[in-house]
N, C-alpha and C positions, 0 to 999 in steps of 0.2 A: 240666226246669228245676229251681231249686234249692225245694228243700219249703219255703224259710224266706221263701214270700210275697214275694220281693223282683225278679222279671219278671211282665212284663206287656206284654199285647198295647197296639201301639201307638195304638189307637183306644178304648183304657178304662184303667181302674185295678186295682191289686190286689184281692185279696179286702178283706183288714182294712179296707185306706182305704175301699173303696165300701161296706161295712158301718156303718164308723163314721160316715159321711155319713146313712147312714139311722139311725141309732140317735138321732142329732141334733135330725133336724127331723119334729117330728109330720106337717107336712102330706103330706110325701114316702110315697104309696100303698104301693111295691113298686119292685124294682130287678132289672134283665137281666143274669143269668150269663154268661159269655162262656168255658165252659162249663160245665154238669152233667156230662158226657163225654167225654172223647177222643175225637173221630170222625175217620174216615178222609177224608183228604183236605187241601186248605189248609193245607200243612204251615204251622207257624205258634209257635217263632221262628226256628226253622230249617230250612234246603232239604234236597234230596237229602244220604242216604238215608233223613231224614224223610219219613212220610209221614202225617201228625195233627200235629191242633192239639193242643199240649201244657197247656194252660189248665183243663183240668177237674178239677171235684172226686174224680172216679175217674175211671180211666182206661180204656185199652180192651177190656179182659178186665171193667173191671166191680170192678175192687178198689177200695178208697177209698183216696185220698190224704191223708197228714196233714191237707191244709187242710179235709179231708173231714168233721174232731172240732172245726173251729172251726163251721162251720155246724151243728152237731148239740149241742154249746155252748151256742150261741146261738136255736137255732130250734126245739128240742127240749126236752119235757120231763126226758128223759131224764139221771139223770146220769152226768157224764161226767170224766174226767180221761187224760187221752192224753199220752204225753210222747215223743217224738225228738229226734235218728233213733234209727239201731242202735248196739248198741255195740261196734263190729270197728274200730280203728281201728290206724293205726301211734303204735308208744309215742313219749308224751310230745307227741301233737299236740293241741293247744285246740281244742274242740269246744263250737257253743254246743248247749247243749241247751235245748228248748223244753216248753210243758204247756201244752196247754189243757184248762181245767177249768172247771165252776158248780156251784152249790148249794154253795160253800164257800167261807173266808176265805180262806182260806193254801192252800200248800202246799211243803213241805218235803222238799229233794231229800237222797239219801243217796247214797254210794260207796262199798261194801266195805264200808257199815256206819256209815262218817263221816258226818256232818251237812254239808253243804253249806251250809246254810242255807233262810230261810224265806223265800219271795216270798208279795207281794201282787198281784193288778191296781187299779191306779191312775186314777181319770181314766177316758179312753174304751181304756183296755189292754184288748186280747183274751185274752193270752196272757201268760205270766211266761217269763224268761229264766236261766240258767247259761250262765256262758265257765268250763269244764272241762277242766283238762290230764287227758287222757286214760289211762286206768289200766283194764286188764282186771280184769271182773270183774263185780260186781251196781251197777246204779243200780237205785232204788226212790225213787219219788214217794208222798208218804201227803197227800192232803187232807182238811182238816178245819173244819169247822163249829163253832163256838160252844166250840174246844180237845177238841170229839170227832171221831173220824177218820172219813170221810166214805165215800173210795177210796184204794186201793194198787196202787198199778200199779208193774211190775217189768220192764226190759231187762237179757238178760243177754247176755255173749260168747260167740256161738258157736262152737264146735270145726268139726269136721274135717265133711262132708254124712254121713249115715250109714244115714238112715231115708225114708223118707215116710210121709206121714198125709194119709187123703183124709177129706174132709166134703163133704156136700150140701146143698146149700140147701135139697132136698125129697126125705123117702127113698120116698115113695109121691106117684107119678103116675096122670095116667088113660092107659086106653090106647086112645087115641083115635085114632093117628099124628102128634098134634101136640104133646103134652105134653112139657114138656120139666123134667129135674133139671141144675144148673150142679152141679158139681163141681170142688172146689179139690183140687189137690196142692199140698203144702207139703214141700220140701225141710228135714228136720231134723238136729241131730248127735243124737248119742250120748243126750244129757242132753234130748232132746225142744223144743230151740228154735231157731226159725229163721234159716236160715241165710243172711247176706244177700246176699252173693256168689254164692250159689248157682246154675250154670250149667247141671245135670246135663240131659241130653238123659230125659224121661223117656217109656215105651210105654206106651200103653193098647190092653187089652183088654176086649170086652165079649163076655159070653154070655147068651142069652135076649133076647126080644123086644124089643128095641131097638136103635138105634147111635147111633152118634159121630156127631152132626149137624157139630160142629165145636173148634176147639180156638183157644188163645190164651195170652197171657201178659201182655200189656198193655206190650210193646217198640214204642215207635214208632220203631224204625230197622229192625224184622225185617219181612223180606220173602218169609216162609215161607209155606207155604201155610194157609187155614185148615181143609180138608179132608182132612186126615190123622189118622191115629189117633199120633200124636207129639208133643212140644214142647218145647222148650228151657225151662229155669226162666228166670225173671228175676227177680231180687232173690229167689230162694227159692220164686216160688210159679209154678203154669202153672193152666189152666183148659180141662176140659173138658166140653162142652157134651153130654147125652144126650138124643136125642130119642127117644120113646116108639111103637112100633107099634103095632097093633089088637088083641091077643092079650094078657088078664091072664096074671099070674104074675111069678115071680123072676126077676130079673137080676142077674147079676156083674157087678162093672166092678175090673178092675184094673189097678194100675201099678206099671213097676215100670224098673230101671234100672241101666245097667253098676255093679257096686261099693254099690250100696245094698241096703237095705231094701226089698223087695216091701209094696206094702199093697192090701187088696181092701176093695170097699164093698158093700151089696146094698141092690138098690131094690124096691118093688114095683109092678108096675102091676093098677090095679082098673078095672074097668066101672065 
């Protein structure tokens, strides 16, 4: 469904609206996501070959979804300024671009260097708005506090797929047989950013005491399997799950893919 918060399941409301409903009224305790997840099942707002509800703050691989920095925004110390979508589009189409951000007044969008201009949020606004004719190149958000810059966040156009780059959420596990590292591939070009189109079918391999418990990409129309050491990207990124066996020491894991970059990670497991 579209990132820009505007579907919704037919027995609730959007994100924004059923936030600013709480933001409203002191008495109101706490409010029911409809969902934290994508989960399997209940396709939800569409049928076959859906098969998840599309509703969650991340999806089913466990990536966050834009609406994912308006909750972290809001509910988080943390700060933050996120701006979408990507910027790969066909020339000369209007795109709205969004930010969510706090701990700051403004924030000021730029194109190739141009000022766009400066937004505020208003009122119960979550979020600041841009309608952009579309133009290859750099967008950069700067926010700023009291006319000092706060955050810079930068979208830029990616090129042609050319690399990957894996990260893990944990490079040392226990080796217990249940321990488990999530490991992202990220589909990149040339210049190191991702790619959002990105389709490439990529292999994993692992060597040393552990395996591929499972694998994902967060497509609620694919109906691949999850226990293969494989996975198609979507939107640039796939996810694979390593489970840990009873034996310390090093582990390889790599990936790698027709036409690209190889990339290799290493984990360790301890007692």
């Amino acid at each position: 469904v579209s990132a820009y918060d505007n579907v919704r399941p037919a027995w609730g409301s959007t994100h924004e609206a059923t936030w600013k409903i709480m933001k409203k009224h002191d008495f109101l305790s706490g409010m029911f996501v409809w969902t934290g997840f994508d989960y399997l099942g209940e396709p939800t707002p569409y049928s076959w070959p859906s098969r998840s509800s599309y509703f969650g703050i991340v999806d089913l691989a466990g990536f966050p979804k834009d609406i994912y920095y308006m909750y972290q925004s809001e509910w988080t110390d943390k700060t933050v300024l996120h701006i979408f979508p990507h910027w790969n589009w066909e020339a000369g189409k209007t795109v709205d671009l969004w930010a969510f951000y706090n701990h700051a007044d403004e924030v000021e969008l730029f194109l190739n260097g141009k000022s766009l201009g400066t937004k505020q949020k208003t009122g119960d606004d979550l979020h600041v708005m841009w309608r952009v004719k579309y133009q290859p190149g750099t967008l950069k958000a700067i926010s700023r506090k009291d006319g000092k810059v706060v955050l810079t966040s930068e979208i830029k156009t990616a090129g042609k797929p050319a690399k990957i780059l894996l990260s893990a959420d944990r490079s040392t596990i226990k080796a217990d047989g249940k321990d488990l590292s999530f490991i992202t591939a990220k589909v990149l070009d040339a210049a190191g950013n991702v790619v959002p189109d990105a389709e490439n079918q990529i292999n994993f391999k692992i060597n040393g005491e552990a395996f591929i418990a499972a694998v994902d990409n967060g497509d609620p129309v694919s109906h691949d399997s999850f226990k293969v050491n494989y996975r198609k990207a979507f939107h640039g990124l796939a996810l694979a799950i390593v489970q840990a066996k009873e034996s310390s020491g090093k582990v390889s894991f790599t990936a790698s893919a027709d036409g690209l970059q190889s990339a290799i990670i290493n984990l360790q497991l301890v007692k």
